[in-house]
C-alpha positions in Angstrom: 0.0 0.0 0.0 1.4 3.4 -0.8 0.7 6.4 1.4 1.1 4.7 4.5 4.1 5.4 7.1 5.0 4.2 10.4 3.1 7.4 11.9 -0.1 6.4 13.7 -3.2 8.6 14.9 -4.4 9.6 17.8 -7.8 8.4 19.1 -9.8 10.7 20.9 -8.3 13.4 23.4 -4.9 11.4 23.4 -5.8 8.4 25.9 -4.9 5.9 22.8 -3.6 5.7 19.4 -4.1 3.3 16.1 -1.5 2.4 13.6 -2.4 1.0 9.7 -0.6 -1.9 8.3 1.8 -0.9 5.4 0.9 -4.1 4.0 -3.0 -4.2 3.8 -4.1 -0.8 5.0 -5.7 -2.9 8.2 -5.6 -1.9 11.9 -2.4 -3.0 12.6 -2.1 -2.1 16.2 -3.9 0.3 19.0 -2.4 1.6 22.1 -4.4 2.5 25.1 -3.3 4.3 28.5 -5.8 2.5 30.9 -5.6 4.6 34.3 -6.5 3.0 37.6 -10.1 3.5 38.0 -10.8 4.6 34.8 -13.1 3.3 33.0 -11.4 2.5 29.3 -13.5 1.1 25.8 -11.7 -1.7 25.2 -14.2 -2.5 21.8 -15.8 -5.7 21.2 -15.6 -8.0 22.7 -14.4 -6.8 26.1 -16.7 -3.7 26.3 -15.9 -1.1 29.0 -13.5 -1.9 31.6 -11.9 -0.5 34.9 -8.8 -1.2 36.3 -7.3 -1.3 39.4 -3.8 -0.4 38.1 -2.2 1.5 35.8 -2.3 -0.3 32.6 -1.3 0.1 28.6 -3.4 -1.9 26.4 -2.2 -3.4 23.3 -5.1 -4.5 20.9 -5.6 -6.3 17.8 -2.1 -7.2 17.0 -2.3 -10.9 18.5 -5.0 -10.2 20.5 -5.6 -7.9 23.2 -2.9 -7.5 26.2 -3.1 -5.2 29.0 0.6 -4.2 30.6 0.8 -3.2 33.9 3.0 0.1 34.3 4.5 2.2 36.5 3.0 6.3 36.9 6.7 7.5 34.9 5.9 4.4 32.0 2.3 5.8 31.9 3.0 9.2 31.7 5.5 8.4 28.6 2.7 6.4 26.7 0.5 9.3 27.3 2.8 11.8 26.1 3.6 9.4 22.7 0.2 9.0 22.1 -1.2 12.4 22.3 1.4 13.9 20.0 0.1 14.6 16.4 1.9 12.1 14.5 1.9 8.8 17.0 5.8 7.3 16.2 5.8 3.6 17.5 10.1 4.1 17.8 8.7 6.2 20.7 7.0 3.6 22.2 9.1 1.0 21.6 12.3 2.9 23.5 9.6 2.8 26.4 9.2 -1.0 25.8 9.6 -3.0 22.6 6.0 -5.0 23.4 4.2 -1.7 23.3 5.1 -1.8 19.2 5.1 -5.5 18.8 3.4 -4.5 15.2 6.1 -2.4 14.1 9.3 -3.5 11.9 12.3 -1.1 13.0 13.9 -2.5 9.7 11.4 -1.9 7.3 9.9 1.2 9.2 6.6 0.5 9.0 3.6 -1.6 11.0 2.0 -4.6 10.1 -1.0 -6.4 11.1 -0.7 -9.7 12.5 -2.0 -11.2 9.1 0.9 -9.9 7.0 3.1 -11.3 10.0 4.0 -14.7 9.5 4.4 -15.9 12.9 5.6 -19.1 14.6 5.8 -20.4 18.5 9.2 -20.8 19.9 8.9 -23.4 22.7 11.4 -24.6 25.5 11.6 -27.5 27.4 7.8 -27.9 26.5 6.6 -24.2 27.4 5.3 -21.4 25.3 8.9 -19.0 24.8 7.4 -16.5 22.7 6.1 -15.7 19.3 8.5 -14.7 16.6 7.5 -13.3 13.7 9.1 -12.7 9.8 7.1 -9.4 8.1 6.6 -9.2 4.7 9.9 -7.4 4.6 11.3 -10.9 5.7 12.8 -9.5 8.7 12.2 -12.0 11.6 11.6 -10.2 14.6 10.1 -11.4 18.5 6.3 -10.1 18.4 5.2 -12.0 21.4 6.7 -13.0 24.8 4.1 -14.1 27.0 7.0 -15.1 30.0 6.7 -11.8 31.1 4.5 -12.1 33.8 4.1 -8.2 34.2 1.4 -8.7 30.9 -1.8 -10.7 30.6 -4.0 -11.5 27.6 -7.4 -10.6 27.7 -8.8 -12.5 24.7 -7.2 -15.3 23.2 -4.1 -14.3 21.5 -3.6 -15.7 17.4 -4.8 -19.2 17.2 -2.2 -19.7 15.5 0.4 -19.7 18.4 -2.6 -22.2 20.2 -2.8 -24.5 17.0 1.2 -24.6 17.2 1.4 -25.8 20.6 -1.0 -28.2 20.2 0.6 -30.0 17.3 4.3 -29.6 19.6 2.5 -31.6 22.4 1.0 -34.1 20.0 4.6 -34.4 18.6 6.6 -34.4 21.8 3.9 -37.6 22.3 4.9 -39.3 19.5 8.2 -38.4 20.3 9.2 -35.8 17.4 9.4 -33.0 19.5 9.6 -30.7 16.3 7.2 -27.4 17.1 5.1 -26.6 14.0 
Protein backbone atom coordinates (compact mmCIF):
# COMPACT_ATOMS: atom_id res chain seq x y z
CA UNK A 1 0.00 0.00 0.00
CA UNK A 2 1.37 3.38 -0.84
CA UNK A 3 0.74 6.38 1.38
CA UNK A 4 1.10 4.73 4.51
CA UNK A 5 4.06 5.35 7.11
CA UNK A 6 5.05 4.16 10.42
CA UNK A 7 3.05 7.36 11.90
CA UNK A 8 -0.07 6.37 13.67
CA UNK A 9 -3.16 8.61 14.93
CA UNK A 10 -4.37 9.63 17.81
CA UNK A 11 -7.75 8.44 19.14
CA UNK A 12 -9.85 10.73 20.94
CA UNK A 13 -8.33 13.44 23.37
CA UNK A 14 -4.91 11.42 23.41
CA UNK A 15 -5.82 8.40 25.89
CA UNK A 16 -4.93 5.91 22.79
CA UNK A 17 -3.56 5.75 19.41
CA UNK A 18 -4.06 3.35 16.07
CA UNK A 19 -1.54 2.38 13.62
CA UNK A 20 -2.35 0.97 9.73
CA UNK A 21 -0.61 -1.88 8.25
CA UNK A 22 1.78 -0.89 5.37
CA UNK A 23 0.93 -4.08 3.99
CA UNK A 24 -3.02 -4.17 3.84
CA UNK A 25 -4.10 -0.84 5.03
CA UNK A 26 -5.69 -2.89 8.18
CA UNK A 27 -5.57 -1.90 11.91
CA UNK A 28 -2.42 -3.05 12.63
CA UNK A 29 -2.14 -2.08 16.19
CA UNK A 30 -3.88 0.32 19.05
CA UNK A 31 -2.40 1.60 22.08
CA UNK A 32 -4.44 2.53 25.11
CA UNK A 33 -3.25 4.32 28.46
CA UNK A 34 -5.80 2.49 30.89
CA UNK A 35 -5.55 4.63 34.27
CA UNK A 36 -6.46 3.04 37.59
CA UNK A 37 -10.06 3.53 38.02
CA UNK A 38 -10.76 4.62 34.81
CA UNK A 39 -13.06 3.34 32.95
CA UNK A 40 -11.43 2.48 29.33
CA UNK A 41 -13.52 1.09 25.79
CA UNK A 42 -11.65 -1.75 25.18
CA UNK A 43 -14.16 -2.54 21.75
CA UNK A 44 -15.77 -5.71 21.15
CA UNK A 45 -15.63 -8.01 22.74
CA UNK A 46 -14.39 -6.80 26.08
CA UNK A 47 -16.67 -3.69 26.25
CA UNK A 48 -15.90 -1.07 28.97
CA UNK A 49 -13.52 -1.90 31.61
CA UNK A 50 -11.92 -0.55 34.93
CA UNK A 51 -8.80 -1.20 36.29
CA UNK A 52 -7.29 -1.33 39.41
CA UNK A 53 -3.80 -0.45 38.14
CA UNK A 54 -2.16 1.51 35.75
CA UNK A 55 -2.33 -0.33 32.64
CA UNK A 56 -1.29 0.07 28.61
CA UNK A 57 -3.45 -1.86 26.36
CA UNK A 58 -2.17 -3.42 23.33
CA UNK A 59 -5.07 -4.53 20.93
CA UNK A 60 -5.55 -6.27 17.78
CA UNK A 61 -2.10 -7.18 17.01
CA UNK A 62 -2.25 -10.86 18.54
CA UNK A 63 -4.99 -10.19 20.46
CA UNK A 64 -5.60 -7.87 23.17
CA UNK A 65 -2.91 -7.54 26.23
CA UNK A 66 -3.12 -5.17 28.98
CA UNK A 67 0.64 -4.23 30.58
CA UNK A 68 0.83 -3.21 33.88
CA UNK A 69 2.97 0.10 34.31
CA UNK A 70 4.50 2.18 36.50
CA UNK A 71 3.03 6.26 36.86
CA UNK A 72 6.69 7.52 34.92
CA UNK A 73 5.89 4.35 32.00
CA UNK A 74 2.28 5.76 31.85
CA UNK A 75 2.97 9.16 31.69
CA UNK A 76 5.53 8.43 28.61
CA UNK A 77 2.74 6.35 26.66
CA UNK A 78 0.49 9.31 27.26
CA UNK A 79 2.80 11.83 26.07
CA UNK A 80 3.59 9.42 22.70
CA UNK A 81 0.21 9.01 22.13
CA UNK A 82 -1.17 12.44 22.32
CA UNK A 83 1.39 13.85 19.99
CA UNK A 84 0.08 14.64 16.45
CA UNK A 85 1.87 12.08 14.46
CA UNK A 86 1.94 8.85 17.03
CA UNK A 87 5.81 7.26 16.20
CA UNK A 88 5.82 3.61 17.50
CA UNK A 89 10.06 4.06 17.83
CA UNK A 90 8.72 6.25 20.67
CA UNK A 91 7.01 3.61 22.17
CA UNK A 92 9.11 1.03 21.65
CA UNK A 93 12.29 2.89 23.46
CA UNK A 94 9.58 2.75 26.37
CA UNK A 95 9.16 -1.03 25.84
CA UNK A 96 9.59 -2.97 22.65
CA UNK A 97 6.05 -4.97 23.44
CA UNK A 98 4.23 -1.73 23.32
CA UNK A 99 5.08 -1.76 19.19
CA UNK A 100 5.13 -5.52 18.83
CA UNK A 101 3.38 -4.54 15.24
CA UNK A 102 6.05 -2.36 14.06
CA UNK A 103 9.27 -3.50 11.90
CA UNK A 104 12.30 -1.10 13.02
CA UNK A 105 13.92 -2.55 9.70
CA UNK A 106 11.44 -1.92 7.35
CA UNK A 107 9.86 1.23 9.18
CA UNK A 108 6.60 0.45 9.02
CA UNK A 109 3.57 -1.60 11.04
CA UNK A 110 2.04 -4.59 10.08
CA UNK A 111 -0.99 -6.41 11.07
CA UNK A 112 -0.75 -9.75 12.47
CA UNK A 113 -1.98 -11.24 9.09
CA UNK A 114 0.90 -9.89 7.03
CA UNK A 115 3.14 -11.33 10.00
CA UNK A 116 3.98 -14.71 9.49
CA UNK A 117 4.44 -15.88 12.92
CA UNK A 118 5.63 -19.08 14.59
CA UNK A 119 5.79 -20.36 18.50
CA UNK A 120 9.23 -20.83 19.93
CA UNK A 121 8.93 -23.36 22.73
CA UNK A 122 11.43 -24.62 25.54
CA UNK A 123 11.59 -27.53 27.36
CA UNK A 124 7.82 -27.93 26.51
CA UNK A 125 6.59 -24.19 27.36
CA UNK A 126 5.35 -21.43 25.26
CA UNK A 127 8.92 -18.98 24.83
CA UNK A 128 7.40 -16.48 22.72
CA UNK A 129 6.12 -15.69 19.33
CA UNK A 130 8.53 -14.73 16.60
CA UNK A 131 7.54 -13.34 13.67
CA UNK A 132 9.05 -12.69 9.76
CA UNK A 133 7.13 -9.38 8.12
CA UNK A 134 6.56 -9.20 4.66
CA UNK A 135 9.95 -7.35 4.57
CA UNK A 136 11.32 -10.88 5.66
CA UNK A 137 12.84 -9.54 8.74
CA UNK A 138 12.21 -11.96 11.55
CA UNK A 139 11.61 -10.16 14.65
CA UNK A 140 10.14 -11.45 18.55
CA UNK A 141 6.34 -10.10 18.39
CA UNK A 142 5.17 -11.96 21.37
CA UNK A 143 6.74 -12.98 24.79
CA UNK A 144 4.13 -14.11 27.05
CA UNK A 145 6.98 -15.13 29.98
CA UNK A 146 6.73 -11.83 31.09
CA UNK A 147 4.54 -12.10 33.81
CA UNK A 148 4.06 -8.25 34.22
CA UNK A 149 1.37 -8.70 30.92
CA UNK A 150 -1.77 -10.71 30.61
CA UNK A 151 -3.96 -11.52 27.57
CA UNK A 152 -7.39 -10.58 27.66
CA UNK A 153 -8.84 -12.46 24.73
CA UNK A 154 -7.24 -15.30 23.20
CA UNK A 155 -4.09 -14.29 21.53
CA UNK A 156 -3.61 -15.68 17.42
CA UNK A 157 -4.79 -19.20 17.19
CA UNK A 158 -2.23 -19.70 15.53
CA UNK A 159 0.37 -19.67 18.43
CA UNK A 160 -2.60 -22.19 20.19
CA UNK A 161 -2.81 -24.45 17.04
CA UNK A 162 1.22 -24.61 17.24
CA UNK A 163 1.39 -25.83 20.59
CA UNK A 164 -1.02 -28.22 20.22
CA UNK A 165 0.62 -29.97 17.34
CA UNK A 166 4.26 -29.57 19.60
CA UNK A 167 2.53 -31.55 22.37
CA UNK A 168 1.02 -34.11 19.96
CA UNK A 169 4.58 -34.41 18.56
CA UNK A 170 6.57 -34.44 21.84
CA UNK A 171 3.87 -37.64 22.33
CA UNK A 172 4.94 -39.28 19.52
CA UNK A 173 8.24 -38.41 20.30
CA UNK A 174 9.18 -35.84 17.40
CA UNK A 175 9.36 -33.00 19.47
CA UNK A 176 9.58 -30.71 16.30
CA UNK A 177 7.18 -27.35 17.14
CA UNK A 178 5.09 -26.64 14.01
Amino acid sequence: MTGITRFGERIGQGAAASFRCAACGEMAGVVKVARAGVTVDMGPPLGQETYDRDSIVVDYFLGTVAKFADAATLDAVQEAVSSAAVDPVALRRIDWELAPFYCPDCDLNYCSADWDTYVLVDEGFYDCTMGICPGGHRHMVDDLGNLNHFPLVPRDWTVVRSLLKFHCAKRSGTEKPA
